[in-house]
C-alpha positions as semicolon CSV with decimal commas, in nm:
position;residue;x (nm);y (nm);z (nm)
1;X;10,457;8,984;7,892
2;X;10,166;8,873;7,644
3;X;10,386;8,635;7,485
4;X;10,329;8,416;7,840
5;X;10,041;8,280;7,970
6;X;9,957;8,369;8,314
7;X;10,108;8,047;8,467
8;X;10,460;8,154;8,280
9;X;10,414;8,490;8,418
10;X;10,390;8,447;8,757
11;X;10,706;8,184;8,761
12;X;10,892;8,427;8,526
13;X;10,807;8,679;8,816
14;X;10,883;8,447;9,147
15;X;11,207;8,415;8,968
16;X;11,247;8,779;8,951
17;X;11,193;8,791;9,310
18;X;11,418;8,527;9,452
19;X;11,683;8,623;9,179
20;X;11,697;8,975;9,378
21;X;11,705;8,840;9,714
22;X;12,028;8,619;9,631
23;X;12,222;8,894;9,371
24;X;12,114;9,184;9,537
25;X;12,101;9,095;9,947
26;X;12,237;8,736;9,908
27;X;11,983;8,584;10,123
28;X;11,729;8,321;10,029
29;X;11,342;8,266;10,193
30;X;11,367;7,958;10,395
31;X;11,015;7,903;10,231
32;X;10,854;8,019;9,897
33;X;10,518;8,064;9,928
34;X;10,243;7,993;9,653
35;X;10,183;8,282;9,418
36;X;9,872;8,525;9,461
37;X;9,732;8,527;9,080
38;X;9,363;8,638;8,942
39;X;9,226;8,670;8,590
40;X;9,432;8,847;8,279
41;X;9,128;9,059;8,154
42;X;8,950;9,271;8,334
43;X;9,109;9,348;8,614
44;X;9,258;9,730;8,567
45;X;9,021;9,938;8,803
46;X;9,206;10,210;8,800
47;X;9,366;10,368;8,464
48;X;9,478;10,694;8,329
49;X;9,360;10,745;7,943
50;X;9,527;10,951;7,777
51;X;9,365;11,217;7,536
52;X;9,478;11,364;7,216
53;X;9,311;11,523;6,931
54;X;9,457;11,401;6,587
55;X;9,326;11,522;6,278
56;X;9,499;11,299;5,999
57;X;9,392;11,037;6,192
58;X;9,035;11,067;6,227
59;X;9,000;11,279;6,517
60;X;9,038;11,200;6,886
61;X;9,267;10,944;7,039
62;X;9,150;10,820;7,427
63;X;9,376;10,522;7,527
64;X;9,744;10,450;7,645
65;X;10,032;10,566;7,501
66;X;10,292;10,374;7,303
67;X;10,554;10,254;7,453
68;X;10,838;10,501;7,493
69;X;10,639;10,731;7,316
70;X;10,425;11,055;7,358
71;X;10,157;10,890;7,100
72;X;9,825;10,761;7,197
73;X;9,781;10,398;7,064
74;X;9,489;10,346;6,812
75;X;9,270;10,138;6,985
76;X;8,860;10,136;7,038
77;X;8,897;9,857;7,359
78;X;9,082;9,734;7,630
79;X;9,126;9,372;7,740
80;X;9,266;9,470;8,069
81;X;9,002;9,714;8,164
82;X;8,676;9,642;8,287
83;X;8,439;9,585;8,001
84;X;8,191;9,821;8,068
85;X;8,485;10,093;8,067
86;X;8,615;9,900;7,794
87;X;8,314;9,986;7,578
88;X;8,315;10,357;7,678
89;X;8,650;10,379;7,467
90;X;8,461;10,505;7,129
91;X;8,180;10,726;7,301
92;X;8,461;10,910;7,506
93;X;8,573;10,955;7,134
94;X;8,298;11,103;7,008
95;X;8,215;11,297;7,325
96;X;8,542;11,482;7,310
97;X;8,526;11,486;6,900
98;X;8,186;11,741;6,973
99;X;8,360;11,933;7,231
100;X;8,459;12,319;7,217
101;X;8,826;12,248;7,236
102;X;8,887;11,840;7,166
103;X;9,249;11,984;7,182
104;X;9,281;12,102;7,524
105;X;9,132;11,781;7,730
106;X;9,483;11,587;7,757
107;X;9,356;11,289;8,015
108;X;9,094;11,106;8,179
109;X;9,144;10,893;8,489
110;X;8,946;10,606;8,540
111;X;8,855;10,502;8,891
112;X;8,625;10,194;8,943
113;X;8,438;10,117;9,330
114;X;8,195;9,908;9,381
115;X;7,858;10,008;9,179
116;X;8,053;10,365;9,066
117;X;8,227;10,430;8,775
118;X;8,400;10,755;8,814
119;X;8,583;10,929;8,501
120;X;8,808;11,286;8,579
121;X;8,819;11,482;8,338
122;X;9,155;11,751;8,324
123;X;9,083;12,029;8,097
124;X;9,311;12,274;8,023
125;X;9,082;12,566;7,960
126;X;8,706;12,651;8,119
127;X;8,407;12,438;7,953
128;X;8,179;12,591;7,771
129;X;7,790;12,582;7,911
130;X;7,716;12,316;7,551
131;X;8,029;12,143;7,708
132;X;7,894;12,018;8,022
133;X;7,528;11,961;7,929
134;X;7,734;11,703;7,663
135;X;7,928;11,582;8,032
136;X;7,598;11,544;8,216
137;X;7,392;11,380;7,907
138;X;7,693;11,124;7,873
139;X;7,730;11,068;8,227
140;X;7,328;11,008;8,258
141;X;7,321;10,768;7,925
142;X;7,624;10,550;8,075
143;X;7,580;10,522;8,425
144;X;7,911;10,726;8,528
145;X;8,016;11,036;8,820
146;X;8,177;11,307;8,627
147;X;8,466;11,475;8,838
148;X;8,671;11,744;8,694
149;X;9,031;11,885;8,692
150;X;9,154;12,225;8,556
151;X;9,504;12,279;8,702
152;X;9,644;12,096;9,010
153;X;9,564;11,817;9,179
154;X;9,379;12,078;9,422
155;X;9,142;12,180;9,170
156;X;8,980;11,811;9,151
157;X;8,557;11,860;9,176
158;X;8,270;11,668;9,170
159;X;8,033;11,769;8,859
160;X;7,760;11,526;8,755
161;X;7,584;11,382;8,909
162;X;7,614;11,611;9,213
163;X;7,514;11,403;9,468
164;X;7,696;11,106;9,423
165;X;7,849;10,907;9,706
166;X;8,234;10,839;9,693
167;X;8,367;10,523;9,503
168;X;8,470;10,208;9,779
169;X;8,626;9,878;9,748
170;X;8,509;9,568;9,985
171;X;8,751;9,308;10,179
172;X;8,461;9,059;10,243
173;X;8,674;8,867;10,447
174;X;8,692;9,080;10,697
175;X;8,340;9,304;10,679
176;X;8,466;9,586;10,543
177;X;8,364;9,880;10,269
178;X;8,659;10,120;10,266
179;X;8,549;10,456;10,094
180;X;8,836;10,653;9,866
181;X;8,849;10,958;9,650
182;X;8,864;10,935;9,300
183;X;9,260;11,073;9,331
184;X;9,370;10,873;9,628
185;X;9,603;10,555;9,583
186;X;9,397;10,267;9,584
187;X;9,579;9,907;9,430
188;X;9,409;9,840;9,026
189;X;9,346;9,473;9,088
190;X;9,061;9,421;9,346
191;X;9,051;9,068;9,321
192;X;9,489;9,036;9,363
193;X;9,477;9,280;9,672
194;X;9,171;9,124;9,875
195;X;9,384;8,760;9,804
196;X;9,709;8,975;9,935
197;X;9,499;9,119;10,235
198;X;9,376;8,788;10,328
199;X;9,750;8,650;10,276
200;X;9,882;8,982;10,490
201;X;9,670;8,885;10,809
202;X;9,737;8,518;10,784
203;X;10,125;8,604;10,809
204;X;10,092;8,857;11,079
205;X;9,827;8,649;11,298
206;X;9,695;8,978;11,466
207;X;9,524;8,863;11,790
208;X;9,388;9,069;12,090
209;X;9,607;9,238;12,305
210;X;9,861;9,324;12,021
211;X;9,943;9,635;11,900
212;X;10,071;9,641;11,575
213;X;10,189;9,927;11,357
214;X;10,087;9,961;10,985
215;X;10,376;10,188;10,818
216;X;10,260;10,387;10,476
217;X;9,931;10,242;10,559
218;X;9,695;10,459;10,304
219;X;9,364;10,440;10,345
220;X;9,388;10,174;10,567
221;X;9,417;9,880;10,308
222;X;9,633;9,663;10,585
223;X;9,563;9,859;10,914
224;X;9,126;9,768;10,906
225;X;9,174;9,390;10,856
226;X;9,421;9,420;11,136
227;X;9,197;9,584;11,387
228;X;8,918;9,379;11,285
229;X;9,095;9,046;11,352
230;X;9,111;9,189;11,750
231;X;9,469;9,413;11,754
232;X;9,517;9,767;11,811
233;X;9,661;9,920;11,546
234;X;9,922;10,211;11,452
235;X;9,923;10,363;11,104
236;X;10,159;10,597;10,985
237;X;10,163;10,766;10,652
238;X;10,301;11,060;10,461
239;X;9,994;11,181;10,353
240;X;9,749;11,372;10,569
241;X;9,437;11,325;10,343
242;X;9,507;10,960;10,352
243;X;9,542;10,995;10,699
244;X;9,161;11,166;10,725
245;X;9,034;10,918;10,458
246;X;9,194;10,565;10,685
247;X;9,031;10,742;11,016
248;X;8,707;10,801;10,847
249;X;8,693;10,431;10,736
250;X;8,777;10,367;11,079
251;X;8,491;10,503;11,221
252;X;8,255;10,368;10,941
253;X;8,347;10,033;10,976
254;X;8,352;10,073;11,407
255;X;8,693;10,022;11,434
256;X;8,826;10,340;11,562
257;X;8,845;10,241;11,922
258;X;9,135;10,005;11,765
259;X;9,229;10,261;11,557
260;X;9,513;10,532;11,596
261;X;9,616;10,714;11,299
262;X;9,898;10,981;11,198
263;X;10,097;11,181;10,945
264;X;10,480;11,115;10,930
265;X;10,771;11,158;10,634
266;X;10,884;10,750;10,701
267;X;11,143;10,815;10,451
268;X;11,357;10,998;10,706
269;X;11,229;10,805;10,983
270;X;11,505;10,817;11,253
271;X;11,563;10,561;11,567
272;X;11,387;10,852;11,801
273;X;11,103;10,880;11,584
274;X;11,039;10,504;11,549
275;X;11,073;10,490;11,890
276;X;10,799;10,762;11,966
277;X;10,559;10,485;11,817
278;X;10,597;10,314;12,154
279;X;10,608;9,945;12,161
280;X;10,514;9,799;11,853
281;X;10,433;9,366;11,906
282;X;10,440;9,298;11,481
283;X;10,499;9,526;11,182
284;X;10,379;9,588;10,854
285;X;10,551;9,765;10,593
286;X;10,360;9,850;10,264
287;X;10,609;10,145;10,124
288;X;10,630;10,280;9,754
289;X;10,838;10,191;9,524
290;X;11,149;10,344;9,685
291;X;11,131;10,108;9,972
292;X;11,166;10,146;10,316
293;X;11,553;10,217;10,382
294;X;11,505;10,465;10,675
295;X;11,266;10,277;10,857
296;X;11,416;9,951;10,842
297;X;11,776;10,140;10,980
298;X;11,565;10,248;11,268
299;X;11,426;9,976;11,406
300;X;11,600;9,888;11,713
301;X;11,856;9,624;11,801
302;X;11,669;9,470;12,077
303;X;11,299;9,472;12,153
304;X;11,136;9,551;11,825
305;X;10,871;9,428;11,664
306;X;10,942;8,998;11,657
307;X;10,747;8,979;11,364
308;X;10,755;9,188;11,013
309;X;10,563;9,156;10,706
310;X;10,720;9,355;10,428
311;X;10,475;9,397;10,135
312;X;10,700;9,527;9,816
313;X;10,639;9,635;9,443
314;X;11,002;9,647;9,383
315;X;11,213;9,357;9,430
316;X;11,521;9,554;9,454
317;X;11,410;9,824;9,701
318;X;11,328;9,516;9,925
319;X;11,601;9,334;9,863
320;X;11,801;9,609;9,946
321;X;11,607;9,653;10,280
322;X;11,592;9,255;10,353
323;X;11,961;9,257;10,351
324;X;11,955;9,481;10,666
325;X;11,703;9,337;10,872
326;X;11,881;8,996;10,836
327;X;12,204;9,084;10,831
328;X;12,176;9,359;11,069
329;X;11,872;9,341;11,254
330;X;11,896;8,936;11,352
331;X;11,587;8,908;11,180
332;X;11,536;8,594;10,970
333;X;11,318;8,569;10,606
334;X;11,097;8,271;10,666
335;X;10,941;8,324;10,319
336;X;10,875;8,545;10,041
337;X;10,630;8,494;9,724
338;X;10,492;8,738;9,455
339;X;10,153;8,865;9,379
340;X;10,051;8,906;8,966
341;X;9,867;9,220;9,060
342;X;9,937;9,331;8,676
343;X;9,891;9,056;8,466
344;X;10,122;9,106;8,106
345;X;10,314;9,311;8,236
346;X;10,664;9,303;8,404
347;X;10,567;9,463;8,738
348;X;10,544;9,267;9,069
349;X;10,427;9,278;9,395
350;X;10,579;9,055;9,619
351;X;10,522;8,975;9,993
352;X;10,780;8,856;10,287
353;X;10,778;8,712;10,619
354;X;11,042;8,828;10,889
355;X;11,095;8,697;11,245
356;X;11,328;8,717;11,510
């Protein structure tokens, strides 16, 4: 979406948004609230580069691919990345150029948090000894944490420098420093998510005395800012290192007396297992993009949560699940508007208000 400006973006994208509710669930937001937008450049802290060694064209390729294409694009910077990663574009050239086999390193992953730059290398087949001394040199000239990958996602190390402390991300607004692993979902666009967070709590009004559940709550992007502002909090998610890593921020940021964690498939959440939760005062629903069609089926008739915010990075997934909490649940949509948390491009986050 270069061709807009980022005012024409995010109105081409609130369109997209309220254009699903009506077509898809046939429901409009009694209220459309103001877009969440940041800068254009800059803002991509976390990327995957892709790596290819190309001889007629003067050696190694480290960028994005074309689009619908296997190719690596030509290209020595990146407006959309930070600019100190920006920069490293022709050094990780020439670093994988003097390499044992330039041919066999296929990706890097890029993973920004707060003073660390982190850059995975996958590898294909074992490094040579004059391999990593180049690894540690460059990583020691540039200010960057080496981790490395040879197969699966289970193979993922630290290498240089040895001792470094995990990457984190801040949400000043509410005090907190939440720690992640170079390979755990974190959102790209700092700046867009801490607006989102701050929009989040301001929608859900946690207050003491309230528990709330946080569904597919990661790390603990939503569920932290939620305890801090006085509730108890549920979070459930799929993934049981996530699980570890939103308890261990917990505890870091003394919130795990507010704090209750757990590991649950929520896309074949059932009326029982909602249920189980207990009683839940407000909800928050964060899924991927496939929505959250099971857990929204669930919820009860009577007595559930009187107040839902449904965070989304798919209009049609959520319009798909709006249409059964209004139509279904008695719920209504008091309001719905869309973050830009990828400026030029065509995705969107959006965020919506239910009540009862």
């Amino acid at each position: 979406m270069q061709h807009l400006n980022l005012a024409g973006q995010t109105a081409a994208k609130q369109r997209i948004l309220e254009d699903a509710l009506w077509h898809i669930a046939r429901i409009r937001a009694e209220q459309i609230f103001p877009p969440i937008a940041g800068s254009g450049s800059g803002y991509r802290l976390r990327a995957r580069l892709s790596v290819r060694h190309v001889a007629n064209k003067g050696g190694t390729l480290v960028g994005f691919r074309e689009k619908h294409s296997s190719y690596v694009a030509v290209m020595d910077s990146c407006a959309v990345l930070p600019p100190h990663v920006s920069q490293l574009i022709p050094a990780l050239k020439r670093l994988i150029d003097g390499m044992s086999q330039p041919d066999r390193m296929p990706q890097i992953e890029v993973a920004v948090g707060g003073t660390r730059t982190v850059l995975l290398l996958r590898h294909l087949e074992a490094l040579t000894e004059d391999d990593l001394d180049r690894l540690r040199l460059f990583a020691d000239a540039h200010g960057i944490v080496w981790y490395l990958q040879s197969k699966g996602p289970e193979t993922v190390t630290l290498f240089h420098p040895a001792d470094a402390p995990l990457p984190s991300y801040e949400l000043p607004d509410f005090g907190l420093e939440m720690l992640f692993h170079p390979t755990e979902f974190t959102q790209v666009n700092l700046g867009v998510n801490r607006m989102l967070v701050r929009r989040a709590m301001a929608m859900l009004q946690p207050v003491a005395g309230e528990r709330i559940a946080d569904l597919f709550c990661g790390l603990g992007n939503f569920s932290l800012p939620i305890a801090r502002l006085g509730a108890r909090v549920l979070g459930i998610e799929g993934s049981a290192a996530l699980v570890k890593r939103a308890h261990e921020n917990a505890v870091r940021n003394g919130l795990a007396e507010r704090c209750e964690f757990a590991v649950a498939n929520l896309f074949e959440a059932t009326e029982e297992s909602i249920s189980a939760f207990g009683v839940i005062d407000k909800l928050l629903i964060d899924p991927p993009r496939e929505g959250a069609i099971a857990v929204v089926n669930a919820l009860p008739m009577e007595g559930g949560p009187r107040r839902i915010v449904y965070v989304s990075c798919s209009p049609a997934t959520l319009a798909r699940d709006a249409a059964v909490l209004v139509d279904v649940k008695g719920y209504r949509l008091i309001g719905a508007g869309i973050a830009n948390m990828f400026p030029h491009t065509s995705h969107l986050e959006s965020i919506v208000l239910f009540e009862k």
